[in-house]
C-alpha positions, 0 to 999 in steps of 0.5 A, a space after each residue: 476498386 476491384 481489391 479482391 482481385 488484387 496480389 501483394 505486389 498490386 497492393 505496394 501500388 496502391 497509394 491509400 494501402 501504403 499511407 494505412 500501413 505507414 499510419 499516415 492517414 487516418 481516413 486510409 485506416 477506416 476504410 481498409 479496416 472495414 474492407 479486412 473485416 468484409 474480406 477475411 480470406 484476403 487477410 495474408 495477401 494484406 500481410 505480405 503486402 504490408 510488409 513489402 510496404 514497412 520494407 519500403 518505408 525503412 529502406 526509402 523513409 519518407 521517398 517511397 515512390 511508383 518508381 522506387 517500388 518498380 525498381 525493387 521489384 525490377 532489381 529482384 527479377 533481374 537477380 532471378 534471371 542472373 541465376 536462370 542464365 549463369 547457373 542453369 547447370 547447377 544443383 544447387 545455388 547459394 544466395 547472397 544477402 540481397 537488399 531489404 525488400 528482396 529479403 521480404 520477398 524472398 524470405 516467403 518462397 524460400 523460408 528463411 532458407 539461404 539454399 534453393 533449387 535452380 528450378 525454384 530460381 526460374 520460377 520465380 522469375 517468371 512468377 514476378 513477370 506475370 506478375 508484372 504483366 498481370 490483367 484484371 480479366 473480364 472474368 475478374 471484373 464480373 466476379 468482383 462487381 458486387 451486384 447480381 449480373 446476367 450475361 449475354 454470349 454471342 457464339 453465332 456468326 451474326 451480330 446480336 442486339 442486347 437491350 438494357 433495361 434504360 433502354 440503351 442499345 448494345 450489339 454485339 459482335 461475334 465470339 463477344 459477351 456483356 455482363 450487366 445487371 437486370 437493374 442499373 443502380 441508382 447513381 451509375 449504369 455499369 457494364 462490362 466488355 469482352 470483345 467487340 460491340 457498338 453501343 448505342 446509350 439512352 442520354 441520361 446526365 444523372 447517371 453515367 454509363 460506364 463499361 469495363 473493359 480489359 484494363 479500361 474504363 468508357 464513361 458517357 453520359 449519351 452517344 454512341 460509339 464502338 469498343 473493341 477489347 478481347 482479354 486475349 489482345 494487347 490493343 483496347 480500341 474505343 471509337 466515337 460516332 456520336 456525341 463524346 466519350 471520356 476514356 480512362 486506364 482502369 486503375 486511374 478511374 478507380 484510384 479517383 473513385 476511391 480518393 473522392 477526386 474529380 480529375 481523372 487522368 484520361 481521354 477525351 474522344 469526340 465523333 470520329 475520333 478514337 482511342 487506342 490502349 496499348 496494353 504492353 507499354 500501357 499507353 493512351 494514344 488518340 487519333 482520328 479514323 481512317 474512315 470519318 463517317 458523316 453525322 448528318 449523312 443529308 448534307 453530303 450525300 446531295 449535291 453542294 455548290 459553291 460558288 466564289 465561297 470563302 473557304 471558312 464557310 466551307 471548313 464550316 460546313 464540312 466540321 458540321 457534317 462529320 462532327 470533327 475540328 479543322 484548325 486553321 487560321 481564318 485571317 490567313 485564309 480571308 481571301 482565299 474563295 473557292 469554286 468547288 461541287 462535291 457530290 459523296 466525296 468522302 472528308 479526306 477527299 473533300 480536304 484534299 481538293 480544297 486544300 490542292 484549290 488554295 494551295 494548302 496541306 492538310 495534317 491530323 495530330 491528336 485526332 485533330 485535322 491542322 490546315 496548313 496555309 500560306 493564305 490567298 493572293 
């Protein structure tokens, strides 16, 4: 996990943070005092954090939750917007006894002092919503990485096709720049993304590829697949044309890493599938594309007959050409037959005049197509 990029407030998050302060667990302990000795300069950031965490604790006790954490916070914003808004025309304001945490917070920007400017006010107000909104940028991950990394800029107005050392392919789209190392490390092939590329990934079980990307990570074992993600744009996009990817919120793969847990909270993305991270409402949303493109283009460019055919056998010819799933229940459709040719139809389109052929609808839901059917008589 990236903690040299890390603020006071991003630390209170921070489940492992707050167990050491508290003394809660000794595993927590060792490994933050080794990470205080190798990063001397971060040693106030830690202060002020810990003791917003030891405010926490004596306020909640044992409760101390995200949710409580966010409501603190939220409770100080609030305060400071109350003051910008009712009190802008004033010289000098008051303040009141706030609750604990405030007072912490507070206490670090006022110093203990109970009179502060209104500019002061409404800086801290907008201090703690960049805070809020705060996103480790693709400058932040290159910084933090640990390893010797060369980068790739395409300011030209083609693509460019970088190769990496195990032989995986990236191309890169204009104003778009990859950071990787000259050699990948032994356990892991690690990458990181601002803007636009396609990558093309030599299969390797042993060693996972990873790539960093504004507030997400892509793992894969091998495939290829799209990534979409400009520190200046609000929407990350991942979309799969081969093999499958696993897509994660950074902050919970990294959380994961640390704790030594394999179950990462995330999504899983099949051929011409996609994912979309919203990075306002920091939601994970997957969907199939407009577009399914076919993975074995052969079958769909020639022509194909069928004849009286039971309608699953051509679902499954149809699923085994652009890689995607159709539900549909087969003891439903058994009797429906269908005397169809397609020639380049696109899917959608091909699901279109068999389902007007048997008298069904088509749906997708979670990047799934859902045949909706009465049967055949």
């Amino acid at each position: 996990m990236n903690y040299k990029t890390y603020n006071a407030e991003d630390f209170l998050f921070d489940e492992s943070f707050r167990q050491w302060t508290s003394g809660s667990s000794p595993q927590a302990a060792v490994f933050w005092e080794q990470w205080l000795l190798e990063n001397p300069d971060r040693a106030d950031i830690v202060r002020q954090a810990q003791e917003l965490v030891r405010a926490l604790n004596e306020h909640y006790g044992n409760e101390v939750t995200e949710e409580r954490i966010n409501s603190e916070i939220d409770r100080l914003m609030q305060r400071a917007a109350e003051r910008r808004d009712t009190e802008s025309e004033a010289t000098v304001i008051r303040l009141p006894q706030p609750p604990l945490l405030q007072r912490k917070l507070w206490r670090w920007v006022a110093a203990a002092s109970v009179v502060v400017s209104v500019g002061l006010a409404i800086w801290l107000y907008g201090f703690f919503m960049n805070q809020r909104h705060r996103q480790t940028t693709y400058a932040d991950l290159t910084k933090a990485s640990g390893v010797r990394l060369q980068e790739k800029v395409n300011n030209t107005a083609q693509i460019m096709n970088v190769v990496l050392n195990d032989g995986s392919v990236v191309t890169l789209q204009p104003k778009s720049r990859l950071s990787y190392p000259s050699q990948f490390e032994a356990r892991s092939r690690t990458v990181y993304l601002n803007g636009e590329a396609f990558f093309d990934v030599v299969k390797n079980p042993a060693k996972p590829f990873l790539i960093y990307a504004n507030q997400t990570v892509t793992q894969v074992l091998g495939t290829s697949f799209l990534v979409r993600a400009y520190d200046n744009e609000q929407n990350v996009v991942v979309t799969v044309r081969t093999g499958r990817v696993s897509v994660y919120k950074q902050q919970d793969f990294e959380k994961a890493q640390q704790l030594g847990s394999q179950k990462i909270l995330g999504v899983i993305l099949m051929p011409n599938q996609q994912m979309t991270l919203n990075l306002d409402n920091n939601r994970l949303q997957k969907q199939s594309v407009e577009q399914p493109r076919a993975l074995q283009p052969e079958m769909v460019k020639q022509e194909q007959v069928y004849e009286d055919a039971p309608v699953a056998k051509v679902f499954e010819n149809i699923e085994r050409a652009y890689g995607v799933k159709l539900l549909y229940t087969k003891e439903d459709l058994s009797a429906c037959l269908v005397n169809i040719t397609f020639s380049n139809e696109s899917l959608l389109e091909r699901l279109e005049v068999i389902c007007q052929t048997i008298g069904a609808t088509y749906e997708v839901q979670d990047g799934q197509i859902v045949i909706n059917s009465k049967g055949c008589q």
